[in-house]
C-alpha positions in Angstrom: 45.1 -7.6 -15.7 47.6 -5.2 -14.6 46.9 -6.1 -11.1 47.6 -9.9 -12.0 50.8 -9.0 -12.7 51.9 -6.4 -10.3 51.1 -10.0 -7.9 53.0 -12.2 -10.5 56.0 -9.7 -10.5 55.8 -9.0 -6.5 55.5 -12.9 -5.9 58.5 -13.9 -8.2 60.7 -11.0 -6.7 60.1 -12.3 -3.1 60.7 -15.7 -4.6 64.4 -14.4 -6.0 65.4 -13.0 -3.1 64.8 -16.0 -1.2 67.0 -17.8 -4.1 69.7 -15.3 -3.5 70.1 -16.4 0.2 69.9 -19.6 0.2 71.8 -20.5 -3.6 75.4 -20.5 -1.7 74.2 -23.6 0.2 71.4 -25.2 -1.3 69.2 -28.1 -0.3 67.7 -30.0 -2.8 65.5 -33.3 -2.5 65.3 -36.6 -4.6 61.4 -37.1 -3.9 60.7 -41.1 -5.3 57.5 -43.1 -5.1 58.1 -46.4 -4.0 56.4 -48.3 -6.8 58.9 -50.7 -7.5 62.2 -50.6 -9.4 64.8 -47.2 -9.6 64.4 -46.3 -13.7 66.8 -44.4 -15.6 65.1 -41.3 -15.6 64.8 -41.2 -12.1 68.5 -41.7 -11.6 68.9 -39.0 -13.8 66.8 -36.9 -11.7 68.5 -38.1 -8.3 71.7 -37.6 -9.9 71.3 -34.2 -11.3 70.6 -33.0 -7.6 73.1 -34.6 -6.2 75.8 -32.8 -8.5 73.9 -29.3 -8.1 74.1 -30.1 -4.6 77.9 -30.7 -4.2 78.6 -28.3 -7.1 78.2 -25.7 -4.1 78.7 -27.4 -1.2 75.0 -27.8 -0.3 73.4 -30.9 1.1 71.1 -33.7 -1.0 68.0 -35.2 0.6 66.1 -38.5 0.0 62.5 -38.0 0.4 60.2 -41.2 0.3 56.3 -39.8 -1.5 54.2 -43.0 -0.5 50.6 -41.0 0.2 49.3 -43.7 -2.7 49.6 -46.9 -0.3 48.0 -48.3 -2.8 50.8 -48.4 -5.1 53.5 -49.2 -2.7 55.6 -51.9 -3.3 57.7 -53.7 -0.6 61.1 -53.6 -0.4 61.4 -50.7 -3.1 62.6 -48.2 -0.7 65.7 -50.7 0.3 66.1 -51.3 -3.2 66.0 -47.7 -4.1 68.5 -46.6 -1.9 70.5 -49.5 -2.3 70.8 -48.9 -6.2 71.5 -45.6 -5.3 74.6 -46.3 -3.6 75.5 -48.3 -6.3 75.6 -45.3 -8.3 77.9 -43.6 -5.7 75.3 -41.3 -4.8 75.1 -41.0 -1.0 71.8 -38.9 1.2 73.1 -36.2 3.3 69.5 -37.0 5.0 67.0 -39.1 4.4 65.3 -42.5 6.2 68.6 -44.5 6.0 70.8 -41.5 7.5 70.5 -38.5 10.1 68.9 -34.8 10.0 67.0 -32.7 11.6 63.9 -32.1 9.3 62.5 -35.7 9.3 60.7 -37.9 8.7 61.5 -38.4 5.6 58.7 -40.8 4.9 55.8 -39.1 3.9 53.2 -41.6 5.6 55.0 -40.8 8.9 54.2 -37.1 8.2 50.2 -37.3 8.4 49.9 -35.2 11.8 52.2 -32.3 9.5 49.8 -32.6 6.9 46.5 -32.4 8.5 47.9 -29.6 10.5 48.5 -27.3 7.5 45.9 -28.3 5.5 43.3 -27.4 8.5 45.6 -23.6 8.1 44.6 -23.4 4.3 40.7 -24.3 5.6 41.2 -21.4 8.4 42.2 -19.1 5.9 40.0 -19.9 2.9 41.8 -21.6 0.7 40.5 -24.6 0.6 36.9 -26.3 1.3 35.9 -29.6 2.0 34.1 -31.4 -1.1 31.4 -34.1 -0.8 31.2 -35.2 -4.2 31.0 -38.6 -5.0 33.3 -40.9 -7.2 30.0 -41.7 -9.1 28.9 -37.9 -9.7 32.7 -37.6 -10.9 32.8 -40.1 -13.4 29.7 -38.9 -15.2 31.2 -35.3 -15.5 34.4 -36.8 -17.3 32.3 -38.6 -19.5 29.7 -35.7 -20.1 33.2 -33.7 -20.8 34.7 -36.4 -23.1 30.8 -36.4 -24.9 30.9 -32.6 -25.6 35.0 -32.4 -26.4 35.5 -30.1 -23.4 38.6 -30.9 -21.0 37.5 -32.9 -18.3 37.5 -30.8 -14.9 36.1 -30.4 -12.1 33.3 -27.8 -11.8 34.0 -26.8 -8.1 30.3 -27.8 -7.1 31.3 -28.1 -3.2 32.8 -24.7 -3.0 29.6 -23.1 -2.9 28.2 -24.7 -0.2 27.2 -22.9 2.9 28.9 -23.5 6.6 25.2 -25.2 7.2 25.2 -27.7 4.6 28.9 -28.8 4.9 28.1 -29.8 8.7 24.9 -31.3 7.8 27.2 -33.2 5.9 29.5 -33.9 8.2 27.0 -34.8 10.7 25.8 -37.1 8.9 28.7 -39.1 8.0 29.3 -38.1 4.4 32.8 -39.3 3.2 34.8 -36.0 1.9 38.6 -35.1 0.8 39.7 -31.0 0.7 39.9 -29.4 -2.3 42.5 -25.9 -2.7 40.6 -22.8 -4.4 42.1 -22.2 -7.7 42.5 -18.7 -8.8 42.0 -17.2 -12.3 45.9 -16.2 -12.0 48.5 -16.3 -14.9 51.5 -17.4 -12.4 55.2 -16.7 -13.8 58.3 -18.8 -13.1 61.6 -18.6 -14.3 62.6 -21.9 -14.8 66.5 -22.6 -14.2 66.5 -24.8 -17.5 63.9 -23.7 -19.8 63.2 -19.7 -19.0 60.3 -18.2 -18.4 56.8 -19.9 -17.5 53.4 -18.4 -17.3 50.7 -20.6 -17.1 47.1 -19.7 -15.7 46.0 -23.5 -14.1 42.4 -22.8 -14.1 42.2 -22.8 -17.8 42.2 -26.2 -17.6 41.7 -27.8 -13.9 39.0 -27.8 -11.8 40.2 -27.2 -7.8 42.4 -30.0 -7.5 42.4 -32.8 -4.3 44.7 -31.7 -1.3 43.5 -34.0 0.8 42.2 -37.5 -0.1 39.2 -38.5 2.0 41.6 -41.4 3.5 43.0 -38.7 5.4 46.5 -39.1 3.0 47.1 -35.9 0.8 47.6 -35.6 -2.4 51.3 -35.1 -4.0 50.8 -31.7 -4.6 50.2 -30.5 -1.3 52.5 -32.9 0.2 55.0 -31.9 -2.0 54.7 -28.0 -1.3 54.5 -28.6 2.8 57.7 -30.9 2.6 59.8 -28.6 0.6 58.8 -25.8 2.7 59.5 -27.4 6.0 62.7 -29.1 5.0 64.1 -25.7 3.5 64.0 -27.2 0.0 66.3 -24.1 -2.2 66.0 -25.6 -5.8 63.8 -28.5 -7.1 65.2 -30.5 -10.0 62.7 -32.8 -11.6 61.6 -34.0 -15.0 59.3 -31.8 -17.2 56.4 -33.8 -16.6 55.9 -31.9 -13.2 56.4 -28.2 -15.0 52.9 -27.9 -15.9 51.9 -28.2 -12.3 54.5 -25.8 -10.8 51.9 -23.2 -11.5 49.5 -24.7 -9.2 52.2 -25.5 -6.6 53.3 -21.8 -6.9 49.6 -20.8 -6.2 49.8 -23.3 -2.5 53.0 -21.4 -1.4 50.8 -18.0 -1.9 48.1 -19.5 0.3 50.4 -20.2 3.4 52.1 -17.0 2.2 55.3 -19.1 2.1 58.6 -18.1 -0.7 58.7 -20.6 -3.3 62.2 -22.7 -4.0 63.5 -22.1 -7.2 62.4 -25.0 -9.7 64.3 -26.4 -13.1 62.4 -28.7 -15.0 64.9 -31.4 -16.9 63.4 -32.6 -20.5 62.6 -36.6 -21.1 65.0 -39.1 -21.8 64.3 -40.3 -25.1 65.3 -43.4 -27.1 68.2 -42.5 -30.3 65.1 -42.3 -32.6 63.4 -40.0 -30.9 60.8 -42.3 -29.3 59.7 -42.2 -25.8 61.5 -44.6 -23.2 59.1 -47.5 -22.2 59.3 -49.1 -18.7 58.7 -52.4 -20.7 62.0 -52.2 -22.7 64.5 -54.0 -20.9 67.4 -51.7 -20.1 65.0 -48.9 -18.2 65.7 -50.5 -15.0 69.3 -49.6 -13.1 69.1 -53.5 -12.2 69.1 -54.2 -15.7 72.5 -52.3 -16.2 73.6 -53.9 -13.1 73.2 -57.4 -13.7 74.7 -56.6 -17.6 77.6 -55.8 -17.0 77.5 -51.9 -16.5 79.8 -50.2 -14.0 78.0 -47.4 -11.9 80.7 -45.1 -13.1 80.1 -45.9 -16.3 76.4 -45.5 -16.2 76.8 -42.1 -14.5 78.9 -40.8 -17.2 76.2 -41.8 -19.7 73.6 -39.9 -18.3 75.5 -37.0 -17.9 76.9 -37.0 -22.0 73.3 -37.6 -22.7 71.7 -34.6 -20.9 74.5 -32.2 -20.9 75.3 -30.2 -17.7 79.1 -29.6 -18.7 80.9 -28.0 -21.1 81.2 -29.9 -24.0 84.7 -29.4 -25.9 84.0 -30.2 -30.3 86.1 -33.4 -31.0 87.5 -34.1 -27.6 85.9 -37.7 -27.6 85.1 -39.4 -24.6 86.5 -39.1 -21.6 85.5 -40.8 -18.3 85.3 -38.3 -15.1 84.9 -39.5 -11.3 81.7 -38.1 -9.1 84.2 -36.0 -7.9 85.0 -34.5 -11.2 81.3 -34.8 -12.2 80.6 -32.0 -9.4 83.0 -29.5 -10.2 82.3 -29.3 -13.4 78.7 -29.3 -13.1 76.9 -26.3 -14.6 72.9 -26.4 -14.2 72.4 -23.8 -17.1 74.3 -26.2 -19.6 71.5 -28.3 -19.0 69.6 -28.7 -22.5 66.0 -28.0 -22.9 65.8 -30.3 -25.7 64.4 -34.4 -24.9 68.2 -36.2 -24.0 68.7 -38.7 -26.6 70.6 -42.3 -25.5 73.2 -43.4 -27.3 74.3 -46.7 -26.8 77.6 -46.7 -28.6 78.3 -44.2 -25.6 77.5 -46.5 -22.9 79.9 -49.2 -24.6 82.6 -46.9 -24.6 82.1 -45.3 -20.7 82.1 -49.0 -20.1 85.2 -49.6 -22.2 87.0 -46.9 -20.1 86.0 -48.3 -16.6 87.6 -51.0 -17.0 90.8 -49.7 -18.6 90.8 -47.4 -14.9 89.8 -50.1 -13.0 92.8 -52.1 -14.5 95.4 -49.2 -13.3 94.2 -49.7 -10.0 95.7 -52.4 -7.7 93.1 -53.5 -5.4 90.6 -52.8 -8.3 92.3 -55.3 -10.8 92.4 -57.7 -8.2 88.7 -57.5 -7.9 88.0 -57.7 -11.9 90.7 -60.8 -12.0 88.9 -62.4 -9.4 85.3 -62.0 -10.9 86.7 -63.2 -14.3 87.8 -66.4 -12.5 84.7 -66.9 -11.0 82.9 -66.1 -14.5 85.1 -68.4 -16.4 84.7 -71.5 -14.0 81.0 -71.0 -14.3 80.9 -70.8 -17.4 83.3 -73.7 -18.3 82.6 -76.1 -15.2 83.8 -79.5 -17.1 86.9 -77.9 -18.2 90.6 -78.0 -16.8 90.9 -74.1 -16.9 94.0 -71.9 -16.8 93.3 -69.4 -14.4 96.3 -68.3 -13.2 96.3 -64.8 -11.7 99.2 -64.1 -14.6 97.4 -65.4 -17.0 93.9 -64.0 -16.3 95.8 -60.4 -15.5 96.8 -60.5 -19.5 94.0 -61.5 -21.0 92.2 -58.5 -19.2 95.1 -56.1 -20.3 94.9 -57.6 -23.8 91.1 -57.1 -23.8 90.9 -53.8 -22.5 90.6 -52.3 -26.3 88.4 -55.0 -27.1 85.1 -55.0 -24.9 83.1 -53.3 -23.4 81.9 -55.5 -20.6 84.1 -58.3 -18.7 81.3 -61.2 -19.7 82.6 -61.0 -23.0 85.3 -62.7 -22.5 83.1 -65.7 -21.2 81.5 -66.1 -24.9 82.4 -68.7 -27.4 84.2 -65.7 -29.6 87.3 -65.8 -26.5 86.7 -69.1 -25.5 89.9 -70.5 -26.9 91.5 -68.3 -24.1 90.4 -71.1 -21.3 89.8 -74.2 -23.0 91.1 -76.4 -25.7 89.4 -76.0 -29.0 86.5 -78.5 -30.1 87.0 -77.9 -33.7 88.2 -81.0 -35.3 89.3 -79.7 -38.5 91.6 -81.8 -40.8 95.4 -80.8 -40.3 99.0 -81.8 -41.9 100.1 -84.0 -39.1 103.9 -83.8 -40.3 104.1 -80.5 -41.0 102.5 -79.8 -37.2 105.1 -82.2 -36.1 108.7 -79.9 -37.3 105.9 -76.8 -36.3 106.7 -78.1 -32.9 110.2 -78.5 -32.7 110.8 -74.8 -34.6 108.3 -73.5 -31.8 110.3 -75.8 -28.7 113.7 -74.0 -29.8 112.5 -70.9 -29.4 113.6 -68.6 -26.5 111.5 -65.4 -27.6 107.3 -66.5 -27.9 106.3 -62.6 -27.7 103.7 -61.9 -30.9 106.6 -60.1 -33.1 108.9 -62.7 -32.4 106.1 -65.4 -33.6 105.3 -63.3 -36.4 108.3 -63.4 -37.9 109.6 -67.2 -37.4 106.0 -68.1 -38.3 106.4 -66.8 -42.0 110.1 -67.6 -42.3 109.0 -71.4 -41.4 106.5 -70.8 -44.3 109.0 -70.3 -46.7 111.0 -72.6 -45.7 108.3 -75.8 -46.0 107.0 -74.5 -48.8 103.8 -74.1 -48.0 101.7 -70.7 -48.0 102.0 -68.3 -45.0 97.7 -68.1 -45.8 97.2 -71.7 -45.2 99.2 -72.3 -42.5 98.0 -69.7 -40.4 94.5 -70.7 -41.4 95.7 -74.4 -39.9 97.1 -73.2 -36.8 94.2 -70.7 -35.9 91.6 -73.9 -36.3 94.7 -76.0 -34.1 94.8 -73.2 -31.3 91.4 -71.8 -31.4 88.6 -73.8 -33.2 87.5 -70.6 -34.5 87.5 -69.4 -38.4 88.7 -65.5 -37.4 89.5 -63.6 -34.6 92.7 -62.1 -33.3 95.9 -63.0 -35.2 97.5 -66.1 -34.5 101.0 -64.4 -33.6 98.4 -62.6 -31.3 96.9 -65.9 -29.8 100.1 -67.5 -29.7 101.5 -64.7 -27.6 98.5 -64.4 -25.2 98.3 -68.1 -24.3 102.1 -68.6 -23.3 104.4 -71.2 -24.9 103.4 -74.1 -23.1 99.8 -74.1 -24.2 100.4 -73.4 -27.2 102.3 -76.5 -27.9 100.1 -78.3 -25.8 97.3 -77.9 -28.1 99.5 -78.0 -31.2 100.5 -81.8 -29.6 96.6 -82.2 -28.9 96.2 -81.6 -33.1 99.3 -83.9 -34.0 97.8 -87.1 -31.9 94.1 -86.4 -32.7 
């Protein structure tokens, strides 16, 4: 035992002083399957390395794992990167830019692989293994039968130079299996301390090469890192179990390890595990909702710390620039990262409140908010003035969260005339009109007040009038006050559709 640890100790000290060398510029990898869509835990993940990476002036590297061809979808990678730069996120290397450790493409890396896996073979470390799929399956289930762990029980490592080539003379498919040791390995992870784990416990030697001639992720994993002079891997918890195992591959080549931090799940508010079949997992679902990248980047980042959080301080919304400064990786929380949606509607809220202080980004939002409206109203004679849209986007800044609100039936009064048909005092609309035409003030506090003095003076209830003229303006039974509405739709239409009630 004491000699297990005296390697443990030795192992993780060469390990830190590699750490020390390279933490003042480090390289750190987004490693993605391309199975299909980008989800928000792996934007998390790519994100998270990206603002370690800047944090200190290192570099950030997209890595496509696609040994399972079975799996692969087409297009993903395109997509991926694509939804990437959405987020802002940009690859200092990768298979869409330059750098001198490709490719980047793991199926364009088989010579590298079958190359270092014929080392680990040279030195002992790993053994070919003839078992079949069939003989497999019936040790799971004799596993499963007796309530023992399902592993493999290293039947292949036994065998004799003689018998493998019979073997392999005879045409006997086979992958390459990696000698686990009885070894209690120790890592300090950057987010969740200190790890032991002995693998063997539990695993049979695991698959580094697949019979297919494609290797597993593990050992593709471990050669790429190494070769690409991966410092620190960042990636969800699910993988800290196997760090162990990937620590004990590293010892085999007699390479230093990067230094690893594990970040914890992203969880639902509840408590309950995200589902890839709940809408909103997807970054195309944010997308095509409504969500600013901005937006969605500060979510992640309130929901699995990383900063220092300031009690009462609220909200605030911080650029990519910002983001990276302030990043701290040992702020990161241990504990699952719970969503809260109110906290997307709000990052959202703020976008567009900076988007609107911005010239050329204002003209964008006014422009998309035309082309919103007059899709969503196509039979209508619209007022879409650059004015007029301009203040209703000012006006609404406080109001929503996402710009297609104002496209729903709650602000439709804002581009069309009301269908609401209610019954009305036709004469009282009628001296309405000419108190309204006389006046040279139609701002909301101007309105406000002429508005009640014209109560008093008809006799008639300040209540029931405005009740009249909301259903005259708007069609709607509440909403924004009608000094309000009066204000934001501009004198002329606002007579206009007071002259629309009086002939109706």
């Amino acid at each position: 035992m004491r000699s297990l640890l005296i390697k443990s100790v030795c192992f993780s000290t060469k390990s830190y002083l590699h750490r020390c060398i390279n933490t003042q510029h480090p390289r750190v990898r987004f490693a993605p399957s391309p199975t299909g869509y980008l989800h928000l835990g792996g934007l998390r993940t790519a994100l998270y390395n990206y603002l370690f990476a800047k944090s200190k002036g290192g570099s950030f590297i997209l890595r496509i794992e696609d040994t399972d061809q079975s799996r692969k979808v087409d297009g993903s990678v395109e997509a991926l990167v694509k939804d990437l730069e959405w987020a802002g996120i940009q690859c200092d290397e990768g298979p869409t830019a330059k750098g001198n450790y490709g490719p980047y493409v793991q199926s364009e890396r088989l010579n590298i692989y079958q190359e270092h896996i014929q080392k680990l073979l040279d030195n002992g470390s790993a053994y070919k293994c003839f078992c079949t799929e069939r003989r497999l399956n019936i040790l799971r289930r004799d596993a499963v039968r007796s309530q023992r762990t399902p592993k493999y029980d290293n039947r292949c490592r036994s065998l004799t130079q003689e018998e493998i080539n019979k073997k392999m003379d005879a045409g006997v498919p086979s992958c390459i299996r990696f000698k686990l040791t009885s070894d209690c390995q120790y890592f300090e992870d950057m987010i969740f301390g200190g790890i032991a784990y002995d693998v063997s416990l539990n695993e049979g030697d695991p698959v580094l090469m697949k019979s297919d001639g494609y290797p597993t992720y593990h050992f593709a994993n471990v050669v790429d890192d190494h070769l690409m002079d991966i410092t620190h891997v960042l990636r969800g918890v699910e993988w800290q179990i196997s760090t162990t195992k990937h620590l004990l591959i590293y010892r085999a080549f007699g390479w230093s390890p990067p230094q690893f931090g594990h970040m914890p799940l992203i969880v639902n508010a509840d408590g309950t595990k995200l589902s890839k079949r709940q809408s909103d997992v997807k970054v195309e679902d944010y997308k095509r909702n409504g969500i600013y990248p901005l937006a969605l980047v500060n979510y992640i980042t309130l929901s699995g710390g990383g900063f220092d959080h300031v009690p009462g301080a609220g909200v605030r919304l911080k650029s990519m620039e910002d983001l990276a400064e302030e990043f701290q990786i040992d702020k990161i929380s241990s504990h699952p990262s719970r969503l809260n949606p109110d906290l997307l509607e709000e990052c959202n809220r703020l976008e567009i409140k900076r988007q609107l202080k911005d010239d050329q980004l204002s003209k964008t939002l006014v422009t998309t908010l035309q082309e919103l409206i007059t899709k969503t109203y196509p039979q209508h004679n619209l007022n879409l003035t650059e004015e007029h849209v301009t203040t209703i986007l000012n006006w609404s800044a406080t109001r929503i969260s996402r710009i297609e609100e104002l496209a729903s039936k709650k602000f439709g009064f804002l581009w069309i005339l009301p269908t609401n048909k209610a019954e009305v005092d036709r004469q009282l609309l009628e001296k309405l009109l000419k108190n309204l035409e006389g006046l040279e003030k139609f701002d909301q506090g101007t309105l406000k007040e002429n508005l009640r003095t014209f109560s008093t003076n008809n006799n008639v209830k300040f209540p029931a009038l405005m009740k009249m003229l909301r259903s005259v303006i708007s069609g709607l039974d509440e909403g924004p006050g009608v000094a309000e509405m009066m204000d934001l739709l501009g004198k002329n239409q606002t007579l206009a559709r007071i002259k629309a009630a009086v002939r109706y």
